[in-house]
Structure formats: structure tokens, C-alpha cells
LUMMAR-76039 format. One record per residue (C-alpha): x, y, z. Coordinates in Angstrom, 2 decimals, decimal comma. Example, Ala and Ser with C-alpha at 12.3 -4.5 7.8 and 13.67 -1.06 7.14 Angstrom:
BEGIN
PT    east   north      up
PT   12,30   -4,50    7,80
PT   13,67   -1,06    7,14
***
This chain:
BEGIN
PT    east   north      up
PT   -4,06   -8,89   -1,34
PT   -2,05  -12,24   -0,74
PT   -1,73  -14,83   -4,01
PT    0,98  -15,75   -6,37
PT    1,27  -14,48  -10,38
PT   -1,51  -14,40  -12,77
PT   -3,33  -11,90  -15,37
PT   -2,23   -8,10  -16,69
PT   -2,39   -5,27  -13,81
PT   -2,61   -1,74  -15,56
PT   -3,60   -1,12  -18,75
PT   -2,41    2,49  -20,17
PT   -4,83    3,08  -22,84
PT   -6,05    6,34  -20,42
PT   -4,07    9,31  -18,86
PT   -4,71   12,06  -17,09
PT   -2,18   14,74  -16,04
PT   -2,09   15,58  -12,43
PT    0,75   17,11   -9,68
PT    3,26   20,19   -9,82
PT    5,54   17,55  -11,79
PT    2,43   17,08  -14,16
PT    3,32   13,27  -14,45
PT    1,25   11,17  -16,92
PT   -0,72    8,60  -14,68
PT   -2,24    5,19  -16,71
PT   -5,33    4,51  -15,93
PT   -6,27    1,36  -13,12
PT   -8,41   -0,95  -13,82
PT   -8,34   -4,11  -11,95
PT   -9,34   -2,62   -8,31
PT  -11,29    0,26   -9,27
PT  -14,22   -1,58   -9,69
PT  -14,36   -2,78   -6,46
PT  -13,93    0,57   -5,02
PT  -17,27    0,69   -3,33
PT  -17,40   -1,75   -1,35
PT  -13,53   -2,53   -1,11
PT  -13,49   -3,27    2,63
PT  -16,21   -5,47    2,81
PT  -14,69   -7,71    0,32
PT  -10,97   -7,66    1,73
PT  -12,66   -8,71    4,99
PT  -14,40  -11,75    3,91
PT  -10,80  -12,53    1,76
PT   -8,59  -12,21    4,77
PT  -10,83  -11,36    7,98
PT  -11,21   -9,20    9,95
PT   -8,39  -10,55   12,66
PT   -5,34   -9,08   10,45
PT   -7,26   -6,30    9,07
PT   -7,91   -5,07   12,95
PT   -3,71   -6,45   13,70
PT   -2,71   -4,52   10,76
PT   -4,24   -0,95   12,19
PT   -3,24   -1,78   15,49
PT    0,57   -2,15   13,90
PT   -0,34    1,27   11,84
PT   -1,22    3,40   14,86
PT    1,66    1,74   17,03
PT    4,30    3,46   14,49
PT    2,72    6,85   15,95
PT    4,32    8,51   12,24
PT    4,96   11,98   12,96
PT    5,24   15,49   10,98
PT    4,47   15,26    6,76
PT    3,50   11,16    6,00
PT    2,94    9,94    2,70
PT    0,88    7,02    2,34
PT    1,51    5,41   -0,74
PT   -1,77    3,14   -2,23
PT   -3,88    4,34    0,25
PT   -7,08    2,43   -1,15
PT  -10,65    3,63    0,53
PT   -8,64    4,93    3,28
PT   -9,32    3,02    6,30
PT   -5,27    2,75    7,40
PT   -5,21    5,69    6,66
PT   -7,19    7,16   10,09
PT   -4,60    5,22   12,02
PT   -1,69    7,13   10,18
PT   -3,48   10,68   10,72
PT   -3,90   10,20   14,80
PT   -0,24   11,07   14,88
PT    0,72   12,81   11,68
PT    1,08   16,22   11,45
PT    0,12   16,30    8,06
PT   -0,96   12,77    5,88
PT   -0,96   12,97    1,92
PT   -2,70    9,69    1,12
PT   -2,56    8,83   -2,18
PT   -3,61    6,18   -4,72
PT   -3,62    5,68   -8,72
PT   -7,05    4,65   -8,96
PT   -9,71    7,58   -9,46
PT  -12,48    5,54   -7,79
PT   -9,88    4,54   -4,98
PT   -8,99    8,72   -4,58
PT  -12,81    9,32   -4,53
PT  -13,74    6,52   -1,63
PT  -10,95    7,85    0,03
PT  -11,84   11,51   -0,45
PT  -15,28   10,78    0,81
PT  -14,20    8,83    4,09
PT  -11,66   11,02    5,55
PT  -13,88   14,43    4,34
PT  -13,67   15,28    8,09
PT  -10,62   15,16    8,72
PT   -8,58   18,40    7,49
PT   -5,07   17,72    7,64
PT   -5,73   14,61    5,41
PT   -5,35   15,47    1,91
PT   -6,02   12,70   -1,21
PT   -4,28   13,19   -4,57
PT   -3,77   10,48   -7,48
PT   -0,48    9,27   -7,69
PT    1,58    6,70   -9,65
PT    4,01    5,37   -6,83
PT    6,48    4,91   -9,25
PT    6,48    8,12  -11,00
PT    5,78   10,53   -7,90
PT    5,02   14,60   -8,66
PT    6,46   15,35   -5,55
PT    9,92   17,41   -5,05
PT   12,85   15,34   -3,36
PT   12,91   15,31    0,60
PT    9,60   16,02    1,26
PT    7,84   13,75    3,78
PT    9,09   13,05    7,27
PT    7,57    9,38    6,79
PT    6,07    7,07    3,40
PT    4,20    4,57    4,12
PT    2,90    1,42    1,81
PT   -0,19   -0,59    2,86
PT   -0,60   -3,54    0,76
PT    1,12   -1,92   -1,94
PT    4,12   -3,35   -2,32
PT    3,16   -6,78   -3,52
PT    0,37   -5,69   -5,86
PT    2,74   -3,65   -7,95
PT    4,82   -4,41  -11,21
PT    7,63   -2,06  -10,74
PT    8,82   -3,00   -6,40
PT   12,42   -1,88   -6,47
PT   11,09    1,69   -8,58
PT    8,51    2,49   -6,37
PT   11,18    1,99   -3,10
PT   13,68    4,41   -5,20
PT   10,93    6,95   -5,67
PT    9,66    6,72   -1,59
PT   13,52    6,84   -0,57
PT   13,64   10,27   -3,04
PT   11,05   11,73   -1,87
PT   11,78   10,96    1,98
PT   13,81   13,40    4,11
PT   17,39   12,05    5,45
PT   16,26   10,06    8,21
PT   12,62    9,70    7,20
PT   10,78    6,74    8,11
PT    9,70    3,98    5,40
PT    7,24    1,16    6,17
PT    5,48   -1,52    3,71
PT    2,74   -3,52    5,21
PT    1,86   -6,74    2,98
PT   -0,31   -9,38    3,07
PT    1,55  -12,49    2,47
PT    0,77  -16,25    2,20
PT    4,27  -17,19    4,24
PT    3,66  -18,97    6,74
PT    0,19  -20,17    6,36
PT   -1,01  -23,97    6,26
PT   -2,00  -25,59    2,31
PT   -5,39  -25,67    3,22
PT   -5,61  -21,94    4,82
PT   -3,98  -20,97    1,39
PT   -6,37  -22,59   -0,78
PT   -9,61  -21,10    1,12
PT   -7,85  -17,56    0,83
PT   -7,34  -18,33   -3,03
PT  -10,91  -19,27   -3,16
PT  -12,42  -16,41   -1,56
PT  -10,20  -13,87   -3,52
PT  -11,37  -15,52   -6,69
PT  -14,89  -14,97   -5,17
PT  -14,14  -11,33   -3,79
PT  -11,81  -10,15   -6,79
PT  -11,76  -12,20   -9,61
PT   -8,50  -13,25  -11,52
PT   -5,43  -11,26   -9,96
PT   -3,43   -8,89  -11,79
PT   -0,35  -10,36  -13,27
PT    1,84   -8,48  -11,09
PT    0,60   -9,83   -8,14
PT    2,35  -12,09   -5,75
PT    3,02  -13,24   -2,14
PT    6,21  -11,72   -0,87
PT    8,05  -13,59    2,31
PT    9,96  -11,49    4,94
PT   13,02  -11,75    3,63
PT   11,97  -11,16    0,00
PT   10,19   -7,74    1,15
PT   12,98   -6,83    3,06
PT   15,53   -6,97    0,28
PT   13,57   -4,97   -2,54
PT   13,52   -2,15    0,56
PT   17,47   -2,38    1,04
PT   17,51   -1,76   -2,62
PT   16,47    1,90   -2,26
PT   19,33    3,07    0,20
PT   17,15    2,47    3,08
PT   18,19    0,91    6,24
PT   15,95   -1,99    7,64
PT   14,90   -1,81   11,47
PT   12,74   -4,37   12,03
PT   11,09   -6,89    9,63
PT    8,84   -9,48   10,55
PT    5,55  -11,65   10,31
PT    2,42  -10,85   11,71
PT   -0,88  -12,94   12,15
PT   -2,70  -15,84   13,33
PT   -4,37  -17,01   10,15
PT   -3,66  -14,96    6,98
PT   -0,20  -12,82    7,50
PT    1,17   -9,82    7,03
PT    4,55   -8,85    6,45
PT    5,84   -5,87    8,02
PT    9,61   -4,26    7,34
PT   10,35   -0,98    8,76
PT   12,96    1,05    7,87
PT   14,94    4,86    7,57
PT   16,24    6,68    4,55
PT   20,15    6,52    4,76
***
């Protein structure tokens, strides 16, 4: 979700030991409670418009072979990603996020959902053809790790994308209604949290050895940033 600093993300007073690597995963807490009814209230934040250009930017990648989706929420970008994907491991560290998902894409065999830390992955190096990041990136306290730990895991060549919502380029008083309504929707967000420009996204990427294609804005109202990239 878009917005600028404000109160603590994670709290790590909870593990649980998951993956081949068996890698210690803290327990979420901000937007696992709103893991019910997560789309509903990311609709109302941001509407529906960017939500619907975000997908249609999702399935227009037509991501091929083994993806990795990184933060994959209840899973609704994650049926664009599967239309062309050989195989899609969609992933998130929230439990009640995993189980949404789970129950969504139950249909759909050659989806699988696991709990992951994105910046402490279980998974060997060069295994995905593709990692993607849906309104991930900007959410998280650790950017530049969890880039290093998609470029590892990515085969030579692989495809990375991050898709983030963003307050660039939107008017005061757009801002301050979005602010409002994710203070309705979500309640204070996690410290970690901030709006990330173009440019800004685009450097953390360079920072894992991965070579930037095409980076841009996207939207009418609220925006998303979109940087697309390969593993060098």
C-alpha cells in the first residue's frame, strides 16, 4: 500500500520453521488481520482502476517456466502470473495471507503456496525462471536484501519485476484522501512503510546485479510503479 514512514512492521516474538533450508520465519502481524477480507479493503484504499491496470500489466509480462511470486497476499495477481507460468510458487510470510491464498487458487494445480521470509528465502540458488514482487517492495524493512535474495535465487537471465503502489505523481489532495482511507482500511502503517518514486525503486533493483529494462509509472489516480528487469 502507498504512504510514507510510521509505526513497527514485524514483531519476532513467534517462529516457525518451514522450507528444505529450514529458515526461522518471525511472525506478521500488521496485515494478517486483514487477511479476510484483504481485497475489499485495498479496493476502497486505491480503487479498483489500478488494481484492474495492475493485473492487466501482470498478465502482459506473459512470465514463463518456474515464477516465484514474492508477497503474494490473498492471491489475486497471482491468477494473472499462473495463465502463463509453467509452474508459480507464490509465497508470503503471513500464515493468514498463505491460507487466503491457499484457499483461492485451490483449483489451480500448478500453483503451489508456501510461507516465506523474502529476505531469508529456503530456496537453492538459480531456481526460478522469473520472481516477481507485487506490492512488496515498499512495505518491507530490508529492500536492497530481499533484491539480493530474488537475484540468488533467479536463474542467469531470469526475469525480476516489482510492482508498487506509489504516491509519485499524485495531486495533495488525491494523497490526503488515500491517507485517509488507508487509516480507515488499515490502521497506522508499519514503520517500514513508504512511497517509493521510479527512480528510487529502480535503484534498490540495480543493487542486486540486475539489469533494469523498463521502469515506469502507471495510473490515472493512485500509481503504481513498475521496474522490470533480468538477472546479470
Amino acid at each position: 500500500m502507498p504512504y510514507v514512514v510510521l509505526s513497527k512492521a514485524f514483531r519476532t516474538d513467534t517462529k516457525t520453521m518451514i522450507g528444505k533450508g529450514h529458515v526461522t520465519l518471525s511472525k506478521e502481524e500488521h496485515w494478517s488481520r486483514f487477511s479476510s477480507d484483504f481485497e475489499e479493503r485495498t479496493n476502497y484504499v486505491v480503487g479498483k482502476q489500478i488494481v484492474e491496470e495492475i493485473r492487466r500489466t501482470v498478465s502482459a509480462l506473459r512470465l514463463s517456466g518456474r515464477v516465484l511470486e514474492l508477497g503474494c497476499g490473498d492471491g489475486l495477481y497471482t491468477q494473472d502470473i499462473s495463465e502463463t507460468a509453467e509452474t508459480v510458487v507464490a509465497t508470503d510470510l503471513s500464515e493468514d495471507m498463505v491460507t487466503a491464498a491457499r484457499q483461492r487458487l485451490k483449483d489451480m494445480p500448478h500453483v503451489h503456496v508456501e510461507q516465506q521470509d523474502a529476505v531469508a528465502l529456503s530456496y537453492p540458488d538459480a531456481t526460478f525462471d522469473a520472481v516477481v514482487m507485487v506490492n512488496l517492495l515498499h512495505v518491507i524493512p530490508d529492500r536492497e536484501k530481499a533484491v539480493t535474495e530474488s537475484r540468488r535465487v533467479l536463474k542467469p537471465g531470469g526475469g525480476f519485476v516489482v510492482i508498487s503502489y506509489t504516491n509519485a505523481g499524485m495531486g495533495l489532495l488525491a494523497k490526503i484522501g488515500m491517507i485517509y482511507r488507508f487509516f480507515r482500511a488499515f490502521g497506522k502503517p508499519p514503520k517500514a512503510m513508504r512511497s517509493l518514486t521510479v527512480a528510487e525503486t529502480r535503484a534498490i533493483i540495480e543493487t542486486g546485479s540486475v539489469m533494469v529494462k523498463d521502469a515506469r509509472l502507471i495510473g490515472t489516480g493512485c500509481k503504481a510503479v513498475v521496474v522490470q528487469g533480468t538477472a546479470c
